[in-house]
GUVEX-976626 format. One line per 2 residues: their letters; for each residue x, y, z of N, C-alpha, C. Coordinates in steps of 0.2 Angstrom, whole numbers. Layout:
% GUVEX-976626
A	X,Y,Z,X,Y,Z,X,Y,Z  ...
//
This chain:
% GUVEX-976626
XX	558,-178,146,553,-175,142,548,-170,146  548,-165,144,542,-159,149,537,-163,147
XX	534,-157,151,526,-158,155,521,-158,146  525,-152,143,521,-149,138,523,-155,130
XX	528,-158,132,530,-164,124,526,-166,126  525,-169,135,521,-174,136,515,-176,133
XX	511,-170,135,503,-169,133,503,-167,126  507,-166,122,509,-164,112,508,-172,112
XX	513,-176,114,513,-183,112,506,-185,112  503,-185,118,496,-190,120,490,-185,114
XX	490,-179,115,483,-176,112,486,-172,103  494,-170,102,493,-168,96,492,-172,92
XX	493,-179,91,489,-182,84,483,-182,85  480,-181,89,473,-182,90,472,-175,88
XX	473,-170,88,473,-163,87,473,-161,79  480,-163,77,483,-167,70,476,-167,66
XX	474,-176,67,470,-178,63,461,-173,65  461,-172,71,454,-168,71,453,-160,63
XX	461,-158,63,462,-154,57,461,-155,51  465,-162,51,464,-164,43,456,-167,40
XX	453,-171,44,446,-172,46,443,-165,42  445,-159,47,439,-155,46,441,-151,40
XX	447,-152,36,449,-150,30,446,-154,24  446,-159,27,443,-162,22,435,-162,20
XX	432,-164,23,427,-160,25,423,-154,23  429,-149,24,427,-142,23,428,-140,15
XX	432,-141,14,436,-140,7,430,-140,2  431,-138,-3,425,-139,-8,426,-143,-14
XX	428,-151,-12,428,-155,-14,423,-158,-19  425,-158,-26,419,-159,-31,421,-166,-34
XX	417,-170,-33,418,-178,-35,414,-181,-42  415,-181,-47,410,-183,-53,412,-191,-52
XX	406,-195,-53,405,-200,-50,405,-203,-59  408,-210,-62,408,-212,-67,402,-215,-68
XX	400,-216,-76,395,-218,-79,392,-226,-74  397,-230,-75,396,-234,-71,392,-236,-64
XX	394,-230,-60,392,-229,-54,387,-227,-54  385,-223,-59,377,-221,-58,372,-227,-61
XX	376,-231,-66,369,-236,-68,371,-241,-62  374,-242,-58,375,-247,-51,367,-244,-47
XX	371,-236,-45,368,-232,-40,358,-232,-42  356,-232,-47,349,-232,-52,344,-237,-49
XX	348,-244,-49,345,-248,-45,346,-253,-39  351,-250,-35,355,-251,-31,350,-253,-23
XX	345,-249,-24,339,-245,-20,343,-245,-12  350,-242,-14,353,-243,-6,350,-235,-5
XX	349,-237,3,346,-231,8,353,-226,7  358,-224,6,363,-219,4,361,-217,-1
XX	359,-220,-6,356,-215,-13,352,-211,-11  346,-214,-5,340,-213,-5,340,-207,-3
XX	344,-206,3,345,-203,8,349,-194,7  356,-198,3,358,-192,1,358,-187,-6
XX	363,-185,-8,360,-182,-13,365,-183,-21  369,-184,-20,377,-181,-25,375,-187,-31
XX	375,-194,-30,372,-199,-34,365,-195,-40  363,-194,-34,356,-194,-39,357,-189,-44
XX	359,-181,-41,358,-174,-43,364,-177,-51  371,-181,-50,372,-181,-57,370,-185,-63
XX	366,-190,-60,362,-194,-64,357,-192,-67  352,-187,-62,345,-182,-66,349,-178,-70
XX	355,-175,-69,357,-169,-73,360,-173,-80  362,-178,-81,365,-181,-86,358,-180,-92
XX	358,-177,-96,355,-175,-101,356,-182,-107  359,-185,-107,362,-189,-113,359,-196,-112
XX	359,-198,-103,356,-204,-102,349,-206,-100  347,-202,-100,339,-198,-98,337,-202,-92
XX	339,-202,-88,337,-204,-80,329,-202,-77  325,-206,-75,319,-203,-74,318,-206,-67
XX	317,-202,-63,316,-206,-56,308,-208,-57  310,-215,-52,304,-219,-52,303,-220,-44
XX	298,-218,-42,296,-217,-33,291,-224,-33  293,-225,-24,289,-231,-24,291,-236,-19
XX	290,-242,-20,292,-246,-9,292,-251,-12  291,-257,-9,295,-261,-11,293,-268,-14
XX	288,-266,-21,289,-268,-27,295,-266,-30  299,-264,-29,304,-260,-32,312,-267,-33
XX	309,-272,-27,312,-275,-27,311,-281,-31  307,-282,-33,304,-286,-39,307,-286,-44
XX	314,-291,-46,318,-288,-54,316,-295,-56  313,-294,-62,313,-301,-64,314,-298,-71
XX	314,-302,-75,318,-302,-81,313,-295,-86  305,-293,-84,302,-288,-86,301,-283,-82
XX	306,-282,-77,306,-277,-73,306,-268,-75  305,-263,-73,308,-256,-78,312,-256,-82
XX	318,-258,-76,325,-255,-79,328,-259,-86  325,-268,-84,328,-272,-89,325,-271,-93
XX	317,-268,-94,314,-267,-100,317,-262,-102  318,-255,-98,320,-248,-102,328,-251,-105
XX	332,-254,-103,338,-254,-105,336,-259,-110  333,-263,-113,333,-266,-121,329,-263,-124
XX	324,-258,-125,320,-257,-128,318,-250,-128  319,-246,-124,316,-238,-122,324,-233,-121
XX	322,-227,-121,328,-221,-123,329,-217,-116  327,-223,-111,326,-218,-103,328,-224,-100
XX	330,-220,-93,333,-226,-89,329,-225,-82  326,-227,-79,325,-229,-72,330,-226,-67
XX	327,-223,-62,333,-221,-58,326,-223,-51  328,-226,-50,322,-231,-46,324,-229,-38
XX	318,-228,-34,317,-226,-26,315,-227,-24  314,-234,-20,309,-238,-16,313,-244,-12
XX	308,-243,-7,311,-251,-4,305,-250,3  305,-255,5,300,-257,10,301,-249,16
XX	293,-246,14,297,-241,21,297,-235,18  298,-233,11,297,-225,8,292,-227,5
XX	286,-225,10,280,-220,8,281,-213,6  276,-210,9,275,-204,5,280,-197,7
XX	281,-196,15,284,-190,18,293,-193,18  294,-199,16,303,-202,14,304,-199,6
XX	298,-201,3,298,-198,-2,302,-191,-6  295,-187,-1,297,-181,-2,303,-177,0
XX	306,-179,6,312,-176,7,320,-180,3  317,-184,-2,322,-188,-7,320,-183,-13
XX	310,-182,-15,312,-178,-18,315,-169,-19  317,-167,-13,319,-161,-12,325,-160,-11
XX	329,-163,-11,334,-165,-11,338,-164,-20  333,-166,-23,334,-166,-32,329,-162,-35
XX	327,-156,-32,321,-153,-34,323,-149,-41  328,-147,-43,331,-141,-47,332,-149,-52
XX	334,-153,-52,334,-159,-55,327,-162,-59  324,-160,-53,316,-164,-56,311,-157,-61
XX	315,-151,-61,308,-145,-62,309,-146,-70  302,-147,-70,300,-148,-78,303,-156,-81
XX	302,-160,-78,304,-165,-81,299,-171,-80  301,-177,-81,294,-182,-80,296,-186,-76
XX	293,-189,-71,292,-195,-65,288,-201,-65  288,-206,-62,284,-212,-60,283,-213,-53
XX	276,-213,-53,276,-212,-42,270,-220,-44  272,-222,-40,270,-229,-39,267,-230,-30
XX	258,-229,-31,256,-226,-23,255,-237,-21  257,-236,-16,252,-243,-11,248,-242,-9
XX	241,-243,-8,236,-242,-4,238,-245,3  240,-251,3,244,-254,9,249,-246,15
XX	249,-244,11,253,-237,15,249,-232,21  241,-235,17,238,-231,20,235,-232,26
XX	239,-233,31,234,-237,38,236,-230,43  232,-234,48,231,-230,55,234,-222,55
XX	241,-227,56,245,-219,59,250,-218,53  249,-222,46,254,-219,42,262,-222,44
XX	267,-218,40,273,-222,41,276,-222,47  280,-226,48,282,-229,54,288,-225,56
XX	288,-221,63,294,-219,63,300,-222,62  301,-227,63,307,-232,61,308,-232,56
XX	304,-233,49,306,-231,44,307,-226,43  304,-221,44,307,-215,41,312,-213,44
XX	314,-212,48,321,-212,52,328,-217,47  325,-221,45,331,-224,45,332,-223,35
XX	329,-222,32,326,-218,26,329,-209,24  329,-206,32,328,-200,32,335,-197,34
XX	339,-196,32,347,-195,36,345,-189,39  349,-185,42,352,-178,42,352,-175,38
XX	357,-176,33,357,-171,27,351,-169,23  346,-174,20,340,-171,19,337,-170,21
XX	334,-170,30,331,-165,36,333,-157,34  342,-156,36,342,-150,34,341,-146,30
XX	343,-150,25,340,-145,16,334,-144,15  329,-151,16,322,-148,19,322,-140,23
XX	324,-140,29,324,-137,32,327,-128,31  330,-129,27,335,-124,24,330,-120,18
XX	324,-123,15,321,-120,10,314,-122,14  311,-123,19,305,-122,21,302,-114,23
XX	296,-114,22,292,-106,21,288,-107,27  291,-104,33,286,-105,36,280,-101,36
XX	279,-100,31,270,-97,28,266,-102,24  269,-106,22,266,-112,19,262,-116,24
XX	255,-118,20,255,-123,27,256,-130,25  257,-131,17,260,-137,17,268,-138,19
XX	271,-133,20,279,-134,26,276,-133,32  272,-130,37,271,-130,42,267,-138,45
XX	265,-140,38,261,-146,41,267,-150,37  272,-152,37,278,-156,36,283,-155,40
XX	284,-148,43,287,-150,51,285,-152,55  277,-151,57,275,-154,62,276,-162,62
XX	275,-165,55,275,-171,53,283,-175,55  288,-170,53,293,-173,55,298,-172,61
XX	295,-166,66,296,-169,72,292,-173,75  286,-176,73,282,-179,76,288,-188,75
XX	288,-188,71,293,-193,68,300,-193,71  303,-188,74,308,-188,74,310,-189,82
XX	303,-185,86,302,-184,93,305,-178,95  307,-176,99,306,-169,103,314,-169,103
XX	317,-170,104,324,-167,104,329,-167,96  334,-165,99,337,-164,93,339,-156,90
XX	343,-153,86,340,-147,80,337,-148,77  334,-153,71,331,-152,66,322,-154,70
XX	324,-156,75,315,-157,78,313,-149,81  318,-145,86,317,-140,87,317,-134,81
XX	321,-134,77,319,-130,71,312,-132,66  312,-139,66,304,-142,62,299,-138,68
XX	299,-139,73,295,-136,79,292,-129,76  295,-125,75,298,-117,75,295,-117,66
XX	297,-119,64,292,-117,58,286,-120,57  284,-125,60,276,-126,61,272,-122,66
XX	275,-118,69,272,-112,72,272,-106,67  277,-108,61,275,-100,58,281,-96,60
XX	285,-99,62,292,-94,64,298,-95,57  299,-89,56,306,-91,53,311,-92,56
XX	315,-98,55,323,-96,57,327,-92,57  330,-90,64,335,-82,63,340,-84,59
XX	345,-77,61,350,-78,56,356,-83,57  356,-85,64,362,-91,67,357,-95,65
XX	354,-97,66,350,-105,64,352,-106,57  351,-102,52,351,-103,46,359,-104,43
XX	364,-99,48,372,-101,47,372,-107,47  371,-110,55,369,-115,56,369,-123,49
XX	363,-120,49,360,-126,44,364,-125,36  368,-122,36,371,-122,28,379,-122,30
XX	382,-121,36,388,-126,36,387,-133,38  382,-135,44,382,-141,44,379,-146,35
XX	376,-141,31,374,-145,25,381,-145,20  384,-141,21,392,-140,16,395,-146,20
XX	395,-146,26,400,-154,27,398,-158,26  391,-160,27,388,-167,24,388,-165,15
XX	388,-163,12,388,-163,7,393,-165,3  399,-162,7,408,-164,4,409,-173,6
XX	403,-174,12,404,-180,14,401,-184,8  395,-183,6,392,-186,3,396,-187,-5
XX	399,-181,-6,402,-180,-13,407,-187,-12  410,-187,-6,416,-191,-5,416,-199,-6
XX	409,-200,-2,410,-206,-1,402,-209,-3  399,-207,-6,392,-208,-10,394,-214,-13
XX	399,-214,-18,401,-222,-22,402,-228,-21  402,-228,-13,403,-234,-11,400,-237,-10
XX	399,-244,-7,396,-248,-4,389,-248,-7  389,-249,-13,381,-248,-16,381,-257,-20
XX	372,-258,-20,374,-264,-18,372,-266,-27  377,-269,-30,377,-270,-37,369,-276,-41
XX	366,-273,-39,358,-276,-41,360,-274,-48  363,-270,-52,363,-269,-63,367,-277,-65
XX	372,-278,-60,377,-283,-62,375,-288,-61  369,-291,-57,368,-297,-54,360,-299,-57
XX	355,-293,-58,352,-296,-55,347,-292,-64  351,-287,-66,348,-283,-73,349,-285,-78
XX	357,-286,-78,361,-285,-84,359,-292,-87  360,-298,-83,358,-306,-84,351,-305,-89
XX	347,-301,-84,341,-305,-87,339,-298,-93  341,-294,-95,340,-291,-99,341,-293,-105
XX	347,-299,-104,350,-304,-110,347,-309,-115  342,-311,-108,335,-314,-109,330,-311,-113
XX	329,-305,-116,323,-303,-118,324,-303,-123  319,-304,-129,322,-302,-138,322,-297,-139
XX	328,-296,-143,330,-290,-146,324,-285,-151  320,-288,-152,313,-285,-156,308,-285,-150
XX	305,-278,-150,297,-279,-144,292,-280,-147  291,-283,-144,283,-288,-146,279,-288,-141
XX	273,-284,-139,274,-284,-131,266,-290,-130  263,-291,-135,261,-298,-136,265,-304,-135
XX	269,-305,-137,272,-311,-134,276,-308,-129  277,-304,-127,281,-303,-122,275,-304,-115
XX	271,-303,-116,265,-305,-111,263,-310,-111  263,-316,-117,261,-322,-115,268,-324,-111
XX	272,-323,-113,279,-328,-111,278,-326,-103  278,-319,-100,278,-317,-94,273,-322,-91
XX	267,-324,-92,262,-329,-90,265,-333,-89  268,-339,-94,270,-345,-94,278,-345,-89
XX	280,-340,-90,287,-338,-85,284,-340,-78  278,-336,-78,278,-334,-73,275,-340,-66
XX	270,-344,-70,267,-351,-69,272,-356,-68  278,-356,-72,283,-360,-69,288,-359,-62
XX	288,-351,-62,291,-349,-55,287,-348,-49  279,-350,-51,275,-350,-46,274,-359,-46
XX	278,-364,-46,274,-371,-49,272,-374,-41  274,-372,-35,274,-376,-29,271,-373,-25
XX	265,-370,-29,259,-367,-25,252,-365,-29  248,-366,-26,241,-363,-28,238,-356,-28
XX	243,-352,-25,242,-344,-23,244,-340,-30  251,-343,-32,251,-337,-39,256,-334,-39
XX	259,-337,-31,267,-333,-29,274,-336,-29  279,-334,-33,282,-339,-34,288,-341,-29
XX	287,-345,-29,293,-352,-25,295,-348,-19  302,-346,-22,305,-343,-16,302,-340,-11
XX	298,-335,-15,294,-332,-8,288,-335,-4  286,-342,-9,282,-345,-6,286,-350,0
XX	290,-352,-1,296,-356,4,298,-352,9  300,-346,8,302,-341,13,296,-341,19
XX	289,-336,16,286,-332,19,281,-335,19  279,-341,15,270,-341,16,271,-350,19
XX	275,-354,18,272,-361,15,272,-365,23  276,-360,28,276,-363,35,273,-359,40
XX	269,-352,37,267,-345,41,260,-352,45  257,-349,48,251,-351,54,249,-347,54
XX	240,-347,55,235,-343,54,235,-337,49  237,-341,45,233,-336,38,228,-333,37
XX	224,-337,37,218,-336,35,214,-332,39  208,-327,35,207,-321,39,210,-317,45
XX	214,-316,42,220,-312,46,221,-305,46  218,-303,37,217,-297,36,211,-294,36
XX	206,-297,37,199,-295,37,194,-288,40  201,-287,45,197,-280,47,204,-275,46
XX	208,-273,39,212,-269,38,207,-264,35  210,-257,35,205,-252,33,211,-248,31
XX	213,-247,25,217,-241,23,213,-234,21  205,-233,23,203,-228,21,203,-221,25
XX	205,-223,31,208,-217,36,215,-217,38  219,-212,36,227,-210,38,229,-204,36
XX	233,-203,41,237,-195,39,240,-197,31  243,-203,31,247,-202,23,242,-200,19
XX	235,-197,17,232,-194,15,236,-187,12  237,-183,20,240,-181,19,249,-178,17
XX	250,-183,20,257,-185,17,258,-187,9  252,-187,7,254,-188,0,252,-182,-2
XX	249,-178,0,246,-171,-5,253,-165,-3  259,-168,3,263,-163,1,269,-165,-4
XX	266,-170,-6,272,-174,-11,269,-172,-18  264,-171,-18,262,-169,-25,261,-161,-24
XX	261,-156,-21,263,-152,-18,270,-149,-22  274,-154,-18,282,-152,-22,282,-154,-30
XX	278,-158,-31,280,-160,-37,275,-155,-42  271,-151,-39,270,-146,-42,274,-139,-42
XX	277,-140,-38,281,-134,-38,288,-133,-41  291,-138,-45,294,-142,-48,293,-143,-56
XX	286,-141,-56,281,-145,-62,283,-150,-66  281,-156,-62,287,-162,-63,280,-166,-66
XX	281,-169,-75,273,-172,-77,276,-178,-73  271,-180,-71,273,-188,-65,264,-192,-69
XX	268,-198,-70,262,-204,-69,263,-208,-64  256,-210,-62,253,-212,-57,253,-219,-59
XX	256,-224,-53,253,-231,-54,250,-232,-46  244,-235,-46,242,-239,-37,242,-246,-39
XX	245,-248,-35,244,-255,-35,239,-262,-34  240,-268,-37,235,-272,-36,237,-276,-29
XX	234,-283,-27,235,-288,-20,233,-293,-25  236,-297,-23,236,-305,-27,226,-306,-23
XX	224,-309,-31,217,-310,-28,215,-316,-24  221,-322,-26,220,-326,-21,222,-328,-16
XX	228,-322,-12,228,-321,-5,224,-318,-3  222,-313,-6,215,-308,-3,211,-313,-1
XX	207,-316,-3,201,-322,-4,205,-325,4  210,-327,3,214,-331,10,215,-327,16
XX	215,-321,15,217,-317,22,210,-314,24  207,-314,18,200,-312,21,199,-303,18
XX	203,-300,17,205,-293,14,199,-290,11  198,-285,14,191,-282,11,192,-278,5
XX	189,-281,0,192,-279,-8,188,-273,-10  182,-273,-5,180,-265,-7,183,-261,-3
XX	184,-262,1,188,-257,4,196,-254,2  196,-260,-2,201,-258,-4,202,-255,-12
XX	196,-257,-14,193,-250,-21,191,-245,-20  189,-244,-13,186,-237,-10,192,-232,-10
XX	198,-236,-6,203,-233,-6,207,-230,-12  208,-236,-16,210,-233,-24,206,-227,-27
XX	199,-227,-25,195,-219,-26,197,-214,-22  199,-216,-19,199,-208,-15,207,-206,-13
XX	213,-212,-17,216,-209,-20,217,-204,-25  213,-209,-30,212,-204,-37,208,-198,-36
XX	204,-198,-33,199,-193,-31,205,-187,-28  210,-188,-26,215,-183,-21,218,-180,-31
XX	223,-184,-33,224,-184,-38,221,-180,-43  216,-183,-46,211,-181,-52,210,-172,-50
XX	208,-172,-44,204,-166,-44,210,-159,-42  214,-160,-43,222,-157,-44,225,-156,-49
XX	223,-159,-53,228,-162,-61,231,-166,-62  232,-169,-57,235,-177,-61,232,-183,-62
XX	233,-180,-70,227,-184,-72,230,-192,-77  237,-192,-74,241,-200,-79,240,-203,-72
XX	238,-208,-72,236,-212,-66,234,-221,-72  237,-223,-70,236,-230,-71,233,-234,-65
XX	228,-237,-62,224,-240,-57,223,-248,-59  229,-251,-57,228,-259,-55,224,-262,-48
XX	222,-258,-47,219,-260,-40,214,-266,-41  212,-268,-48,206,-273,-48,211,-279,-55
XX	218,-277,-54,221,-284,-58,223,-287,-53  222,-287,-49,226,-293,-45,224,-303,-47
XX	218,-303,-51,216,-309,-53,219,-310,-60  223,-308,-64,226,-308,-68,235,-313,-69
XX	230,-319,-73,235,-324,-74,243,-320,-74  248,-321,-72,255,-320,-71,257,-312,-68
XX	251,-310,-65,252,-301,-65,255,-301,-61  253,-303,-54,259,-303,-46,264,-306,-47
XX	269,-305,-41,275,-308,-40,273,-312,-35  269,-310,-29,270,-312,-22,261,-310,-20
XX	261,-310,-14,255,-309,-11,252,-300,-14  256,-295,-12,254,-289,-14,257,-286,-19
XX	263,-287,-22,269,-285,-27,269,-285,-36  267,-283,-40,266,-281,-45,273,-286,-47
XX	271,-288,-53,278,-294,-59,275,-298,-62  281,-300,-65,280,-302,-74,276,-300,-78
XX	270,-302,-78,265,-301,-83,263,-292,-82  263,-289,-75,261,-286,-73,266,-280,-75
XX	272,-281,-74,278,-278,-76,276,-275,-86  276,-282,-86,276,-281,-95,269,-274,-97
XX	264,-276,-94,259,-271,-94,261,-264,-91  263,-264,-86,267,-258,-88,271,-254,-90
XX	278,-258,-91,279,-254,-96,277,-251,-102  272,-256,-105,268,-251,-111,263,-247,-108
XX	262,-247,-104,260,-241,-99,264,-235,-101  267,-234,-97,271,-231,-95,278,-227,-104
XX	277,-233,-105,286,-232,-109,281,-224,-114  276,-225,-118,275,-219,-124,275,-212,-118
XX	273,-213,-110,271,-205,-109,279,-203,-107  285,-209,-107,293,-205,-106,296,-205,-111
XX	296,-209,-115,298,-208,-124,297,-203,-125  292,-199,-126,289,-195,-131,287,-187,-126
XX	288,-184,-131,284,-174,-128,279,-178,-125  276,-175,-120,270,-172,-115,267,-164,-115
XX	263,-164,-117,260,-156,-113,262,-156,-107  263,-149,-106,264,-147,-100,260,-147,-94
XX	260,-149,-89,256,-150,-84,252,-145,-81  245,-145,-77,241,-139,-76,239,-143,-69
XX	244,-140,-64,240,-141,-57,237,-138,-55  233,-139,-47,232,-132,-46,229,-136,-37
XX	233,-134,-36,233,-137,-27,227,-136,-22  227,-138,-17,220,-136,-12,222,-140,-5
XX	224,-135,-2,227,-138,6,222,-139,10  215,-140,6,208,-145,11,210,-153,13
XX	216,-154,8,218,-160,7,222,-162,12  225,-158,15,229,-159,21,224,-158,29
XX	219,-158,26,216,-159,34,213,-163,35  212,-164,41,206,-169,48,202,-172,45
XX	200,-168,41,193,-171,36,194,-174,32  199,-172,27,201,-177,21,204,-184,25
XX	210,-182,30,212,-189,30,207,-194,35  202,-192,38,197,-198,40,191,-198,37
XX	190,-193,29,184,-195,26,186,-203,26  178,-207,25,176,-212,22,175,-211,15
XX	178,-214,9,175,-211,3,169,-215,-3  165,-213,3,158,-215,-1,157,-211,-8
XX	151,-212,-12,150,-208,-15,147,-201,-15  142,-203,-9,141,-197,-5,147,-190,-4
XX	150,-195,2,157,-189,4,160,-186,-1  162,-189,-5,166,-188,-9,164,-181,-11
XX	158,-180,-16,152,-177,-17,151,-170,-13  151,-174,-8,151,-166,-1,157,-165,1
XX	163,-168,-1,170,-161,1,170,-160,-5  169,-162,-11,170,-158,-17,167,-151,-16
XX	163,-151,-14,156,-145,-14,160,-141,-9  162,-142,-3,163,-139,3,170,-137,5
XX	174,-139,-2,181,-139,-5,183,-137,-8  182,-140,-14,185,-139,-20,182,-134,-24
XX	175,-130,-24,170,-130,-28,172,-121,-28  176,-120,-22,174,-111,-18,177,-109,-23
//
């Protein structure tokens, strides 16, 4: 054998396969994903949904089965038999397409929703905020990293204006998160100074998004984790066929006292077995938490930012804390109302004005699932919340943005009455 079969032998399959890879890949390979897989994919909360695009983009376009994305962390986790999805599937003409899990606050958010933006313009939403989100230094790079692929860096990155200062302060954001090496950290760099992308960068970023995209078309259906078939469908069986959402409220109560029976906190079983029943030093543990200074301040004014741009009508939900952990951890409950205002206060003085604020049910027989997590009875309340503003027309929405919200000042106001009062005047008022 020559010298030249030899090295054909050892490197042409390798050669071979390196071709058909990049054919595949390259090719403009269109995948339409079955009915099934999208109502799998809806509440799957796998990070592949989250992350990429091809799932979602056919589910929001499906006009017939009316998909509503539901943004949010990891209440989401919470399926009990009055959950969104098992409620909208017996009862309402909209389906959940549910985004959350421990970890997507506000800046995971946004680059999931951009990712679906032509998907979400002019349609309606549910953003479900945690005040819990809002600490020190905001999300954790580790989370958002693991939340945040490639493919939605780039596409972000593909339609950032670097004249905007809400993209300039979302590149800085994301290579802070990301750390200093890399492309998409050097190009985030580059448009937070205000530079555009040349013409190679930009090739760049639209072949490398055609790969991941065929990839994504290819293999999105898989490995999604069957949370409709295990943990919806079961208990949506369970609910009566007529709504009643009086007795659907008392029942969630007495449901709910049963599946909390092996504790005095309110929380039920399992999670009290897992997480609390053998934990040590409980008690005032959270005493000196303060969610009223953090960049997710800002981090959330560019998520409603997009979702202005979008004009996507979205309801507000902020969440409640079990009243009787709070009492046990010591949790500063004003501070924790403080914080719910100056949520709404970001919100309100913008136009979004659908806001639901449970921040003071947490004392409500059957309302939590767990220590901080919204269920049963809580669930039932909101879906009549929530179900007449996705059922039915809306007026169209009237934003009208103020990037005071993204700065130094907003994210470590205190939000006294006072302050509040005086960035209105020294803000909003010009």
């Amino acid at each position: 054998m020559t010298k030249k079969h030899q090295l054909w032998s050892i490197f042409g399959p390798v050669i071979v396969a390196g071709i058909l890879a990049l054919l595949v890949f390259a090719l403009p390979w269109k995948s339409e994903h079955s009915q099934a897989t999208l109502q799998k994919a809806a509440v799957s909360l796998s990070p592949n949904v989250f992350k990429n695009r091809s799932l979602k983009v056919q589910a929001l376009s499906d006009k017939k089965d009316h998909y509503v994305p539901f943004f949010g962390s990891s209440e989401f986790n919470r399926m009990d038999r009055y959950y969104p999805a098992t409620m909208a599937a017996r009862y309402h003409h909209y389906r959940p397409f549910m985004f959350g899990s421990r970890g997507t606050q506000s800046l995971p958010q946004l680059f999931n929703m951009t990712m679906m933006a032509s998907q979400m313009k002019n349609g309606k939403a549910v953003f479900v905020i945690s005040p819990q989100w809002f600490v020190k230094k905001g999300v954790m790079p580790a989370a958002f990293r693991y939340y945040n692929g490639t493919y939605a860096n780039l596409v972000w990155l593909n339609q950032a204006n670097p004249q905007s200062p809400y993209d300039r302060y979302t590149a800085k954001r994301l290579g802070q998160l990301l750390g200093n090496s890399g492309t998409v950290a050097s190009y985030a760099y580059k448009i937070e100074r205000g530079e555009a992308l040349n013409s190679f960068e930009k090739a760049n970023l639209k072949v490398r998004i055609a790969l991941l995209s065929h990839e994504d078309d290819l293999f999105s259906g898989y490995f999604l984790k069957d949370n409709y078939g295990k943990r919806i469908l079961p208990k949506e069986k369970l609910l009566p066929k007529t709504y009643n959402y009086q007795a659907l409220y008392q029942h969630a109560i007495k449901a709910h006292a049963k599946a909390s029976s092996n504790n005095n906190l309110g929380i039920i079983n399992s999670f009290y077995n897992q997480r609390v029943r053998y934990a040590k030093h409980i008690d005032g543990t959270q005493k000196h938490f303060s969610y009223l200074q953090s960049p997710e301040y800002a981090d959330l004014q560019v998520v409603l930012n997009q979702l202005k741009k979008t004009n996507t009508n979205v309801v507000f939900m902020i969440t409640p804390v079990n009243a009787k952990w709070e009492k046990r951890t010591g949790l500063n409950m004003h501070m924790y109302y403080q914080t719910a205002d100056k949520i709404k206060f970001q919100l309100q003085s913008q136009g979004f004005n659908h806001i639901i604020d449970y921040s003071h049910a947490g004392n409500k027989p059957g309302f939590m699932n767990d220590t901080i997590h919204i269920g049963w009875a809580g669930w039932v309340n909101f879906d009549r919340r929530i179900s007449p503003f996705l059922d039915n027309p809306q007026p169209s929405p009237h934003y009208h943005m103020n990037s005071a919200f993204l700065s130094k000042d907003w994210q470590n106001l205190k939000p006294t009455e006072n302050n509040l009062q005086q960035f209105k005047v020294q803000h909003l008022n010009k």
